[in-house]
N, CA, C and O atoms as a DFTB+ gen file, in Angstrom:
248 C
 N C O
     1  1       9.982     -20.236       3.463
     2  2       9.617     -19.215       2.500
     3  2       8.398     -19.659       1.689
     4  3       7.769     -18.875       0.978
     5  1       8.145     -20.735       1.806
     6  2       6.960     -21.556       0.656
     7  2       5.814     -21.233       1.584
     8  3       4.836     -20.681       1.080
     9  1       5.810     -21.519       2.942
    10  2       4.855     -21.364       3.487
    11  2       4.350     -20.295       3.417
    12  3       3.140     -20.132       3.572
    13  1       5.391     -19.108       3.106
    14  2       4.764     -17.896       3.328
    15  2       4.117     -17.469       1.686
    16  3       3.336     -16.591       1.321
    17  1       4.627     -18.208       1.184
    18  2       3.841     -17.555      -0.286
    19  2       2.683     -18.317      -0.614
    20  3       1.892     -17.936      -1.477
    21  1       2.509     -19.610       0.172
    22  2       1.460     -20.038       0.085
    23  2      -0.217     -19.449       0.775
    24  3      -1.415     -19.469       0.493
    25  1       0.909     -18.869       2.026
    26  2      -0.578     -18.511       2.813
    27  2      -1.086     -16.910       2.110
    28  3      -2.230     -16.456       2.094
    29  1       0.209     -16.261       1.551
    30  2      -0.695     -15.014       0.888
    31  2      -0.961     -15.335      -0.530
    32  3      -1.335     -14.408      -1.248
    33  1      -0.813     -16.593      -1.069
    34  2      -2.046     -17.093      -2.188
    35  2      -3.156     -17.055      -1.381
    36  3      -3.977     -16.222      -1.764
    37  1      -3.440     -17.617      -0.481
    38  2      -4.592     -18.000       0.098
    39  2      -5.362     -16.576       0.550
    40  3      -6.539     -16.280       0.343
    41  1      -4.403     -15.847       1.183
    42  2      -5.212     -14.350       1.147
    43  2      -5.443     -13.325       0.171
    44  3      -6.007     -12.242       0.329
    45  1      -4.940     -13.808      -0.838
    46  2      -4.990     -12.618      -1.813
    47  2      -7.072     -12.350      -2.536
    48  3      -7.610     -11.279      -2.813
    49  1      -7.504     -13.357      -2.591
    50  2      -9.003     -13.538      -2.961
    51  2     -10.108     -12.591      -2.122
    52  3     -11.017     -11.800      -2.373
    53  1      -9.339     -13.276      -0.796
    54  2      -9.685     -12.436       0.342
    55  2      -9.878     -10.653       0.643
    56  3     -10.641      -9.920       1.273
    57  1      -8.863     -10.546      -0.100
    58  2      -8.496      -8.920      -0.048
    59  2      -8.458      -8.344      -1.463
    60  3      -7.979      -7.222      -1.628
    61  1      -8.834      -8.896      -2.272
    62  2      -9.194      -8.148      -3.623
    63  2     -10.421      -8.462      -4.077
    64  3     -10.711      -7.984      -5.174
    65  1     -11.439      -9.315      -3.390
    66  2     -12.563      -9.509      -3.506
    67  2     -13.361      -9.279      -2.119
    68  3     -13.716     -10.231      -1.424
    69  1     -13.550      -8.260      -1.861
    70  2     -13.967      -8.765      -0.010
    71  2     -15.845      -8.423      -0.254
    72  3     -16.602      -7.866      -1.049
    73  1     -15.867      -9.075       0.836
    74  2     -17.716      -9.415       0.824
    75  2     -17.685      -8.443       1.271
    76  3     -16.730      -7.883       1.810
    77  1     -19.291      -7.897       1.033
    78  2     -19.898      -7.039       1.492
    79  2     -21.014      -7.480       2.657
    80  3     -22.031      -8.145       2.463
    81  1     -20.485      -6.864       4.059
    82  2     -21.150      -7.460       5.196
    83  2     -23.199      -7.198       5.278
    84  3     -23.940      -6.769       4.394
    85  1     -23.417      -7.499       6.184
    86  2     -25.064      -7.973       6.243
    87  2     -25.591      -6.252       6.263
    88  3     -26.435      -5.852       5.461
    89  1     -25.050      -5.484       7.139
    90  2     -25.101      -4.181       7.234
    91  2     -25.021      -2.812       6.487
    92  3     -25.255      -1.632       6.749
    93  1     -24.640      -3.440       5.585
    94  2     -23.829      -2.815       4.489
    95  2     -22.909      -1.335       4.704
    96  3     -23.047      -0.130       4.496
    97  1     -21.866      -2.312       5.274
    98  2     -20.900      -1.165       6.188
    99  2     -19.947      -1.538       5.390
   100  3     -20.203      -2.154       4.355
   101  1     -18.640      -1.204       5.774
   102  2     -17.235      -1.419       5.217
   103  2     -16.534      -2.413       5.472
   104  3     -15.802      -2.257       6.450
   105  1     -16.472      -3.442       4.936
   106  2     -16.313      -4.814       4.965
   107  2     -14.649      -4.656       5.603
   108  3     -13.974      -3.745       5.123
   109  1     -14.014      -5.558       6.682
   110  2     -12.727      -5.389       6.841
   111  2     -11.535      -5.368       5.921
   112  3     -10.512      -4.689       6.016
   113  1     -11.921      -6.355       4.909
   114  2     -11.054      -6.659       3.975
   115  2     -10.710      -5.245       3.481
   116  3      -9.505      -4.997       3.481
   117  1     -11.750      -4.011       2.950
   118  2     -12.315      -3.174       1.854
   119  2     -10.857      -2.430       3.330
   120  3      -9.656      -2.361       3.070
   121  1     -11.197      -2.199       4.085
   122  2     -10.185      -0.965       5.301
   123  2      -8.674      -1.539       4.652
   124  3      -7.834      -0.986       3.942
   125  1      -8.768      -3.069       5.318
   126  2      -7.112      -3.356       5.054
   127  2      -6.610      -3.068       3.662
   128  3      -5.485      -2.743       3.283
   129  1      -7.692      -3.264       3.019
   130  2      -6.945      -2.937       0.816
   131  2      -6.613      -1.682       1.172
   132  3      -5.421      -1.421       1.327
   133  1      -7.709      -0.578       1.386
   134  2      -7.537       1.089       1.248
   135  2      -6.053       1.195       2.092
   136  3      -5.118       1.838       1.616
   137  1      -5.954       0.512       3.353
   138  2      -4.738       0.977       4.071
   139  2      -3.468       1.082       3.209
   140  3      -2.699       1.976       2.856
   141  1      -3.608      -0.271       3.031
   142  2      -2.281      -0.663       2.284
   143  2      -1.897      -0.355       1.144
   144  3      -0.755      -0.509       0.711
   145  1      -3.259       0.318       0.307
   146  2      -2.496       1.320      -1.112
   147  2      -1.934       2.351      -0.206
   148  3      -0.774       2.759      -0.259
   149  1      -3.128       2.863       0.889
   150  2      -2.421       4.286       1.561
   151  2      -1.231       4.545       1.829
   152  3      -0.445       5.452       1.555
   153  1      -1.209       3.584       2.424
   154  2       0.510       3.192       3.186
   155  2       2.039       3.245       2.063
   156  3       3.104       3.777       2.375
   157  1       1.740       2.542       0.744
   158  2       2.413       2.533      -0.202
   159  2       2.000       3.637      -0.889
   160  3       3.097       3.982      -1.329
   161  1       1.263       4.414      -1.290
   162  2       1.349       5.587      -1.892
   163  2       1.758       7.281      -1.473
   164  3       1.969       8.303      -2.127
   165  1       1.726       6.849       0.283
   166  2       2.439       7.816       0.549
   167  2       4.174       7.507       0.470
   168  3       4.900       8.232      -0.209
   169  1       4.710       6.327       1.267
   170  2       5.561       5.830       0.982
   171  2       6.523       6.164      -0.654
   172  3       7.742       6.302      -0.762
   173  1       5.726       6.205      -1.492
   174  2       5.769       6.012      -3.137
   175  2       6.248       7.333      -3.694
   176  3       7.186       7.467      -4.480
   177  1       5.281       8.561      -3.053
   178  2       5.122       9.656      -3.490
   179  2       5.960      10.583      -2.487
   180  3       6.334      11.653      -2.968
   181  1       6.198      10.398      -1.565
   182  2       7.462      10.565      -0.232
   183  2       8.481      10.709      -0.916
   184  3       9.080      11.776      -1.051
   185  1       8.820       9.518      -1.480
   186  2      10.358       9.386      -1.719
   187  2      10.276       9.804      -2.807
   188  3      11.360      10.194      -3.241
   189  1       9.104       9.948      -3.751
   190  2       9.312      10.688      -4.979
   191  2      10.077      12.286      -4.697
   192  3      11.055      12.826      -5.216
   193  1       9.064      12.739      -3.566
   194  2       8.998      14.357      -3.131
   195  2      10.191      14.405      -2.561
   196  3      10.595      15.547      -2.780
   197  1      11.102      13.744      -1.870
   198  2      12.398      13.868      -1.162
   199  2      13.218      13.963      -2.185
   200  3      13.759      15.054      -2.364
   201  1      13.523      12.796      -3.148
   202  2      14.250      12.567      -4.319
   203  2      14.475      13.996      -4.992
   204  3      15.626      14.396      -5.163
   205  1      13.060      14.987      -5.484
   206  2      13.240      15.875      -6.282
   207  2      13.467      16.481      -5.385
   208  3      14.635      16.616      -5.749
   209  1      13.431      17.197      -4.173
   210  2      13.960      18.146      -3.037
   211  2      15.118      18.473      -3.271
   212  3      15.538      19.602      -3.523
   213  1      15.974      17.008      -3.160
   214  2      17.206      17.196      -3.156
   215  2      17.817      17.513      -4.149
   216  3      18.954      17.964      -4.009
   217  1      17.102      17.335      -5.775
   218  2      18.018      17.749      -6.904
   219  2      17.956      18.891      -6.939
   220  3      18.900      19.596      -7.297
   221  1      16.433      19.482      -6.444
   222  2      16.488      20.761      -6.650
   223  2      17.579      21.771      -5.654
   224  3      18.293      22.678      -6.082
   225  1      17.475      21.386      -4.465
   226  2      18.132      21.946      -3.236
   227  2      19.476      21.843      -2.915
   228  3      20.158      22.643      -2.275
   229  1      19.886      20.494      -3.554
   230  2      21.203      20.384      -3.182
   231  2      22.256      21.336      -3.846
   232  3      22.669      21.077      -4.976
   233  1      22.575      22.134      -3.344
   234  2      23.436      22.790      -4.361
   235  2      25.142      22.301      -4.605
   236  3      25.875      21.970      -3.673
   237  1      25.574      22.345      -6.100
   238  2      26.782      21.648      -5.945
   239  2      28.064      23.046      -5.512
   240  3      27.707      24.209      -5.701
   241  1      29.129      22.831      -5.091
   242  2      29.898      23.378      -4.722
   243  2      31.122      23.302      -5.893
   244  3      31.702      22.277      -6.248
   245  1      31.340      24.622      -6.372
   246  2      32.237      24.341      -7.629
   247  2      33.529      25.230      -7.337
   248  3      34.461      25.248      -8.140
């Protein structure tokens, strides 16, 4: 488990600072950051939108 928190110390610089290549294109780092808010903000806002679905939808049976 150490190893693993060690090596994403080591990447974290990497991916919250990423160089800007010779070309001035979209540096890899800059794709993998955008992904991975993407990924968690749909994720985030998903389960937000399901969550209220169901309070609204579920109807109780009385």
């Amino acid at each position: 488990m150490m190893h693993v928190l060690v090596a994403l110390a080591d990447a974290a610089p990497k991916l919250t600072a990423p160089e800007v290549p010779v070309g001035g294109g979209i540096s890899p780092q800059g794709i993998i950051l955008d992904a991975v808010v993407f990924i968690l903000g749909v994720l985030i806002l998903g389960g937000l939108l399901v969550y209220i679905g169901k309070r609204i939808f579920a109807a109780e049976k009385d």
